[in-house]
N, C-alpha and C positions, 0 to 999 in steps of 0.2 A: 789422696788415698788415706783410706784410715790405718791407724797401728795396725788393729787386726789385721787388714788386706794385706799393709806392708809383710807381714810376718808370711802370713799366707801364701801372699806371692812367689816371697823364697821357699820355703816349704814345700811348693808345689814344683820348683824348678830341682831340689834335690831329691822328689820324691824319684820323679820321671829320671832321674840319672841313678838312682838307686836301682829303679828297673830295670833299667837297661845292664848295670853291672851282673846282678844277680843272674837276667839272662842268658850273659855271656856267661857263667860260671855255673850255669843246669847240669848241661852235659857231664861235667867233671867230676861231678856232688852226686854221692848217691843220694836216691832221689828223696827219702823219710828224714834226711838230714838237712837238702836243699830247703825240702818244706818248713822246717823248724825254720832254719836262719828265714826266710821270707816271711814268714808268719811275725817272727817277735822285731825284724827288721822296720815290717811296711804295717807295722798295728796302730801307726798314727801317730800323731808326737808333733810338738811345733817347730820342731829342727834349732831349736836355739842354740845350738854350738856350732852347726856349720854357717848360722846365718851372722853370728857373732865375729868366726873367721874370715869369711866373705867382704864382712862389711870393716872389718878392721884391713885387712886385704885394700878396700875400695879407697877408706878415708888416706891411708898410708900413700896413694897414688898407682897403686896395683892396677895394672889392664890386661894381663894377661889367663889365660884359663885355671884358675886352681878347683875347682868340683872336685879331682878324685880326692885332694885333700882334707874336703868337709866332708864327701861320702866316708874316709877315712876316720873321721871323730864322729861318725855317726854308728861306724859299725863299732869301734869301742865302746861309745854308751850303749851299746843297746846288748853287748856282750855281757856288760856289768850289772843291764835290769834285769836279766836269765838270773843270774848268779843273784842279786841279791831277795830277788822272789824264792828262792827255795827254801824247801822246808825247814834246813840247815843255819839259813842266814835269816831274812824277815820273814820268812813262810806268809805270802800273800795269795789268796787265790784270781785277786782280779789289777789288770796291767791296760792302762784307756781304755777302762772299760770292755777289755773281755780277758777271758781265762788268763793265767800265766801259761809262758810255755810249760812247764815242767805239765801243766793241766791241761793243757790239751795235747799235749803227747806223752812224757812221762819224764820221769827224772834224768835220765840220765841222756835220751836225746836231748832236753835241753839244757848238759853241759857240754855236750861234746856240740853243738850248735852254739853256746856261748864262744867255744874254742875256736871252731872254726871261724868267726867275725872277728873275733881279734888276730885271727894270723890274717885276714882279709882286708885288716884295719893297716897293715905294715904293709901289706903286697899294693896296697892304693899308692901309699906315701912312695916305694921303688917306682913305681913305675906314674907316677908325675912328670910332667914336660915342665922342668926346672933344673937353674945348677945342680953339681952334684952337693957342692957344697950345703946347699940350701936342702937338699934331701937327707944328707947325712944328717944337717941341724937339728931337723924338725921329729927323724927317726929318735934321736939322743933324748930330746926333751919328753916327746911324747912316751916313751918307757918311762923315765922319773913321773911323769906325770899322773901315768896309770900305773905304777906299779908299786913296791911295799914304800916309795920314799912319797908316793902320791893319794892317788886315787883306792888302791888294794890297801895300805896302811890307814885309812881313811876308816873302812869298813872295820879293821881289827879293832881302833881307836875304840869304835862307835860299838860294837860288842861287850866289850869290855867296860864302857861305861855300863851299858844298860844292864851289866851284873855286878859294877860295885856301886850302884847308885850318883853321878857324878851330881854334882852341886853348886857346881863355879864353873861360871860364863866361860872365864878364859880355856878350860876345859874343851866345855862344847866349842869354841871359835877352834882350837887346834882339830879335834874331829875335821868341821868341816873344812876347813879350810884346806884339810887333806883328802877328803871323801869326794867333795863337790867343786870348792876353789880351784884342787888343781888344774882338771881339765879344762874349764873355763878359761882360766887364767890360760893356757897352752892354746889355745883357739884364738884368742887374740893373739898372742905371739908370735904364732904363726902364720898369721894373717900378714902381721907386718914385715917379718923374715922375707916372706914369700914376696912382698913389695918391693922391696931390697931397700926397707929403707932404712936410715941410720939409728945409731944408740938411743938418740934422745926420742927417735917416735915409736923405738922399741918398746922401752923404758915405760912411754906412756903409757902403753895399748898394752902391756906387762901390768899397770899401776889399775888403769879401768879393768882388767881380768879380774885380776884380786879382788876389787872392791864388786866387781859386777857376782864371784862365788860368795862370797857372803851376802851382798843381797838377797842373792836367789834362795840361798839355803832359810834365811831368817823367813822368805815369802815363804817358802813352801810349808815353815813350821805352822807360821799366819795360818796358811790353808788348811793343813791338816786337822789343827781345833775348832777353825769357821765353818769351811766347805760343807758341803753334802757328796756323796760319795759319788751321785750324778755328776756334781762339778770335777771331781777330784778325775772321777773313770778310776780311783780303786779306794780300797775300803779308808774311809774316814774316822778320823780321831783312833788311830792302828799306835799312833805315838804315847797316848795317854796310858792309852790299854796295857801297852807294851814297857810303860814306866820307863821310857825314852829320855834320854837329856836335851832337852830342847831349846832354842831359844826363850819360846815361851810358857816353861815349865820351871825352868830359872827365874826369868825376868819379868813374867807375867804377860799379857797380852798388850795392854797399853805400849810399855815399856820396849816390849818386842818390834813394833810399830815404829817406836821410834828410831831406833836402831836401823830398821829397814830404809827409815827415810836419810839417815849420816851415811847411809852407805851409799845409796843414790847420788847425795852430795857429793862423796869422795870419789865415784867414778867419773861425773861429770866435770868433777873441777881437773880433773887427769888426763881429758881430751880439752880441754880449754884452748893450749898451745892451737891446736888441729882447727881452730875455727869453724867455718861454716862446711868444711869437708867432714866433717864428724858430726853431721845432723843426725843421722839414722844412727850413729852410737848411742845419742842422747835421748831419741824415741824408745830404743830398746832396753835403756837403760828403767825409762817411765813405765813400760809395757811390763818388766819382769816387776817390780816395784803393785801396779796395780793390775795381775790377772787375778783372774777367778778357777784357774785348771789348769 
């Protein structure tokens, strides 16, 4: 199986359980609201947080069901591309490739539809078939992770450069590392948590999160000055435009590259211990490292 399929595969297995949740939650939703969440939910995406969980989950020796888990870090990111498309925050009009919510319904359903995903993002993690222990853990982290000490602090950081003009890498590395690292980094964690397994393969699968949020963030800078907007599925070179502090706005493009590839190194040498149970770590590791979108 190739990377792609492997990704795909998952993908396709979270898609179909995301359908089915939202299903169960029609009735309940009035209906202009239901539409939004379903709309910015199932607009496509390669699911790499919950396949991150999953597979940290797997490596760790996990065999039991965690899905509503990864549906759960599915419905926060996809609460947080609502909110960071608006006109307020990156004002985008295109999200893979088609409208943003706020564009195809209007502003304000899609914040109260980002709202809704993230209280849907907590109602998944309760009602998990796991200790309780293990549900309380993952409810604790996942708030820091999304919220001002995470992921929301993340976005302030990232505002705030792009109006005093930031200049120093170490700068943009805290942004992201708060904007993007955190949740990544919480996906693996709770992948392992949920395995029950000990400190040291916490730690690990803690140590490849990290290195795997800055990866990603440095790829995505990659993309945004390379791509074309067909690859990206939304507006291209939006970072330059927008006099954005970026990896490679800082460092240059070469130099960005390279960074992308020490970061590769450092998550891979962080499942090392994990041997050949952390193959698909290592694929996804290559995969966020060399996509095109």
């Amino acid at each position: 199986m190739s990377v792609a399929d492997f990704v795909q595969h998952h993908a396709a297995s979270v898609n179909r359980a995301l359908e089915q949740i939202l299903a169960e939650q029609q009735k309940s939703i009035p209906d202009r609201l239901w539409q939004a969440m379903h709309y910015s939910l199932m607009a496509g995406g390669k699911r790499i947080r919950p396949v991150l969980m999953l597979e940290c989950f797997a490596a760790c020796g996990g065999k039991s069901n965690i899905m509503p888990a990864a549906l759960s870090i599915e419905c926060m990111h996809t609460y947080s591309l609502i909110h960071d498309d608006l006109p307020c925050m990156d004002d985008d009009d295109l999200r893979r490739g088609m409208p943003t919510c706020h564009k195809k319904f209007d502003e304000a359903t899609a914040i109260l539809a980002a709202d809704a995903l993230q209280a849907l993002s907590f109602e998944l993690l309760c009602q998990l078939d796991a200790p309780l222990e293990h549900r309380a853990e993952l409810v604790m982290r996942l708030t820091k992770a999304a919220g001002g000490q995470g992921m929301v602090g993340g976005q302030m950081l990232d505002m705030q450069a792009e109006a005093h003009r930031v200049e120093d890498v170490l700068q943009v590395e805290r942004i992201h590392a708060h904007k993007t690292g955190a949740m990544l980094r919480y996906c693996c964690e709770a992948g392992a948590i949920l395995a029950g397994a000990g400190e040291d393969a916490i730690e690990a699968c803690s140590r490849y999160g990290k290195s795997i949020g800055l990866l990603f963030q440095v790829a995505d800078d990659i993309l945004d000055a390379t791509a074309t907007e067909t690859e990206l599925g939304k507006t291209a070179g939006k970072d330059a435009a927008q006099h954005k502090a970026t990896y490679v706005s800082i460092l240059g493009l070469d130099r960005a590259r390279e960074v992308a590839d020490e970061m590769r190194g450092l998550a891979l040498e962080a499942i090392e211990p994990m041997q050949a149970r952390a193959d698909h770590l290592r694929t996804l590791a290559n995969y966020i490292l060399e996509r095109r979108q």
